[in-house]
C-alpha positions in Angstrom: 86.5 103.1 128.6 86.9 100.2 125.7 83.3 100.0 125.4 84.0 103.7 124.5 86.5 103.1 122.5 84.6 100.6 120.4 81.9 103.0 119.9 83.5 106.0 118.8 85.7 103.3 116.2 82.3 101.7 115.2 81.0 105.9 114.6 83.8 106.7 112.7 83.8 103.7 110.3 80.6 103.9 109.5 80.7 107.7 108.6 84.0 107.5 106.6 81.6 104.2 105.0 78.7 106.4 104.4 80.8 109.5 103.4 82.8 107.0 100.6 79.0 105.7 99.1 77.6 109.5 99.1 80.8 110.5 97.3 80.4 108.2 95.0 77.1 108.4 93.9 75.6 105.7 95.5 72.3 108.2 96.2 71.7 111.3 94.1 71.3 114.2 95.5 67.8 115.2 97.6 67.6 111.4 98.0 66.2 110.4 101.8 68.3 108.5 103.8 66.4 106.0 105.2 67.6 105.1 108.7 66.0 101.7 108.9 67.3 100.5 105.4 71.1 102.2 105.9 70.7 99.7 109.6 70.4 97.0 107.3 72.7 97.8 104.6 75.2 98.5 107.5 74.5 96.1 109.5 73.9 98.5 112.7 72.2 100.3 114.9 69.8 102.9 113.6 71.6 104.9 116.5 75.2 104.7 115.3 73.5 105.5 111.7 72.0 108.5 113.1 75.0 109.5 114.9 77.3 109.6 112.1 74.5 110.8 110.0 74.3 114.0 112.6 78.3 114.4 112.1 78.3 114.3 108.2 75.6 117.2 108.6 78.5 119.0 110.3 80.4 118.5 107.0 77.7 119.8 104.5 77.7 115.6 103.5 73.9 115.4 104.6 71.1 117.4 104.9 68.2 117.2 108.2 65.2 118.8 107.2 62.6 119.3 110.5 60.8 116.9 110.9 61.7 114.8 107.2 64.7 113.4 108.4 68.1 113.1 107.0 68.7 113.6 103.0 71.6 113.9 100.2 72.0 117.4 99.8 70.3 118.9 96.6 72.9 120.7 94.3 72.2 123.4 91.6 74.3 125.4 89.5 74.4 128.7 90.9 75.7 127.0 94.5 78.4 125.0 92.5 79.5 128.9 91.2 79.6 129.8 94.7 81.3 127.1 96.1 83.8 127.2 93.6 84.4 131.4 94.2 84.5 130.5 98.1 87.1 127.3 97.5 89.6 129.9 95.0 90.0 132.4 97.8 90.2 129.7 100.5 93.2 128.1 99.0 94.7 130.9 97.4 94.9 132.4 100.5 95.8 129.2 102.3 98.6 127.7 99.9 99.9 131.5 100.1 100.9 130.6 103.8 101.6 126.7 103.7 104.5 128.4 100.7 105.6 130.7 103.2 105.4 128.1 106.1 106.4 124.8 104.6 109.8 123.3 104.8 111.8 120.7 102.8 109.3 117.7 104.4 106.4 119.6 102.9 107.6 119.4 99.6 108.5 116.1 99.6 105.4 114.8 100.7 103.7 117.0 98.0 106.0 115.8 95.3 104.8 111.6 96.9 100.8 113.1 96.5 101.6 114.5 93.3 103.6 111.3 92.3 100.7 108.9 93.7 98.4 111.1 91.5 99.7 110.7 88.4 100.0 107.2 88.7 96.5 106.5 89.7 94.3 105.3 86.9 91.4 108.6 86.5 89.0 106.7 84.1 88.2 103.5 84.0 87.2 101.2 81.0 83.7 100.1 82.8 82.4 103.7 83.7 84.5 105.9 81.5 81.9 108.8 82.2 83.0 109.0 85.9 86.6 109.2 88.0 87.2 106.2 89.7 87.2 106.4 93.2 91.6 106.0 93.6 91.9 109.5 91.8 89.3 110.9 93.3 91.1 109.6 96.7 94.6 110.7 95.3 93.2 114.1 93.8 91.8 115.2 97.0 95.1 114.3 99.0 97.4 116.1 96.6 95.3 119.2 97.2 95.0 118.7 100.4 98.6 118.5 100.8 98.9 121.8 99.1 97.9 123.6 102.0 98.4 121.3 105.0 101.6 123.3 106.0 99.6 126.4 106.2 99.5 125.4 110.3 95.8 126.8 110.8 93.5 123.6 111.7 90.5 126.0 110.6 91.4 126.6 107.5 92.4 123.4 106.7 89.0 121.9 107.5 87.1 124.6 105.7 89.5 123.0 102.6 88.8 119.7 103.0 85.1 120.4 103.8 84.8 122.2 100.3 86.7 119.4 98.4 84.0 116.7 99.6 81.2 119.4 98.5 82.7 119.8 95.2 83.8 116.4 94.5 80.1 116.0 95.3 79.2 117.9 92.3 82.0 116.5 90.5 80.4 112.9 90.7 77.0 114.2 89.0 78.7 116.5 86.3 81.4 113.8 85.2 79.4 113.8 81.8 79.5 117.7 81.1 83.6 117.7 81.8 84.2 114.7 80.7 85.3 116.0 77.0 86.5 119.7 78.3 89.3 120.7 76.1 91.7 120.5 79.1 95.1 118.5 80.0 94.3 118.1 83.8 97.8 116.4 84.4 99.3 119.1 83.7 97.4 121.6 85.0 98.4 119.3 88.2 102.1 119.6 87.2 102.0 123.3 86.5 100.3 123.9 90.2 103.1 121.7 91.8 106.0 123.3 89.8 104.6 126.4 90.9 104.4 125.6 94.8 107.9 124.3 94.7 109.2 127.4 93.2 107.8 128.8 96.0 105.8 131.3 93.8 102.9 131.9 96.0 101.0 133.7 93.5 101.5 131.8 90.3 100.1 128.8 92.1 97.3 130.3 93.8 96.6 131.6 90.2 96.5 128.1 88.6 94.8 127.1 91.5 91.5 129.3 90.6 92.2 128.7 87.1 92.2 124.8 87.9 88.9 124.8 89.4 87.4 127.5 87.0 87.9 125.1 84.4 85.9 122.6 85.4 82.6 124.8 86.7 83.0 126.6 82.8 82.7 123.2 81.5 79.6 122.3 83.6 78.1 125.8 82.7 78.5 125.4 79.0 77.5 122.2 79.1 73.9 123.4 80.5 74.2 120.3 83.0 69.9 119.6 83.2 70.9 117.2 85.9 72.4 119.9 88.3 69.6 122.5 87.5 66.7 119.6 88.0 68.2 118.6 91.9 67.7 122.1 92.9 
């Protein structure tokens, strides 16, 4: 049973350790992932690489072409648009019930996300064309805390599942929104002030609006980058 134990520990670290590098960039997208190198970069097993490699397919992370292997998905344009449509109704439908559902804990530990958000540096002065990895950390946990008290494990997952794809995108289009005429704080402050008013569709308004933004800015900007990884 501990040799179990260690296993399954060992799996998850080195997918949450893969799943951090491919959010970040550290491959672009239809890269191969090479089992034999990502052994040695790891330092493990090419099976526990494989195995958490399998999993992250689960979570639209990593692609397995027959017979090719494993790769970074390719992204395009027109998916980003349909992602984005699919992640609107998702949460709109789902912060609809966490706002119905939620009690006085819920908004507390939304107003702490929000809080830790705010305070987390989104640019830094090295790599001002990208967010640093704490907001995106912090960004993704305020949202997800946006619909956690929904109570359906499902939809939740589908959320967070979504969130890694588009931060995903978000990574590779930090140039084209980069200089969007947008205040994202408080797009972030009108979405909480929203959910604690307990107006279900004002926030699931700002919500879409929120992630609109961002795939208009991409859009307009003609991001080649997107279109070439198809």
């Amino acid at each position: 049973m501990a040799k179990r134990t260690d296993s399954e520990t060992l799996s998850k670290h080195l997918r949450d350790a893969l799943r951090s590098d491919i959010l970040a960039g550290r491959w672009a997208p239809g890269a191969k992932l090479q089992l034999t190198a990502l052994s040695d970069h790891y330092q493990t097993s090419s099976t526990v690489v494989r195995e958490a490699l399998t999993r992250l397919v689960g979570e639209r992370l990593v692609q397995l072409r027959p017979n090719r292997g494993f790769f970074v998905p390719p992204i395009s344009l027109a998916e980003l648009e349909d992602i984005t449509e699919l992640r609107c109704v998702n949460e709109e439908f789902a912060v609809k019930l966490a706002i119905e559902r939620g009690g006085l804990q819920w908004e507390s530990e939304l107003m702490a996300a929000h809080h830790t958000l705010e305070r987390t540096p989104r640019r830094s002065e090295e790599n001002p064309d990208e967010h640093t990895q704490e907001w995106n950390i912090a960004h993704q946990a305020f949202h997800a805390k946006l619909v956690e008290a929904c109570g359906i494990p499902v939809l939740i997952e589908l959320t967070c599942t979504l969130s890694d794809i588009s931060q995903l995108y978000g990574r590779w289009a930090g140039v084209a929104t980069r200089d969007a005429k947008r205040d994202i704080d408080q797009e972030h402050r009108d979405i909480l002030a929203a959910a604690l008013r307990r107006d279900a569709a004002e926030t699931g308004a700002l919500l879409r609006r929120h992630y609109q933004t961002t795939m208009d800015a991409v859009r307009e900007a003609g991001e080649v980058g997107l279109e070439a990884t198809a």
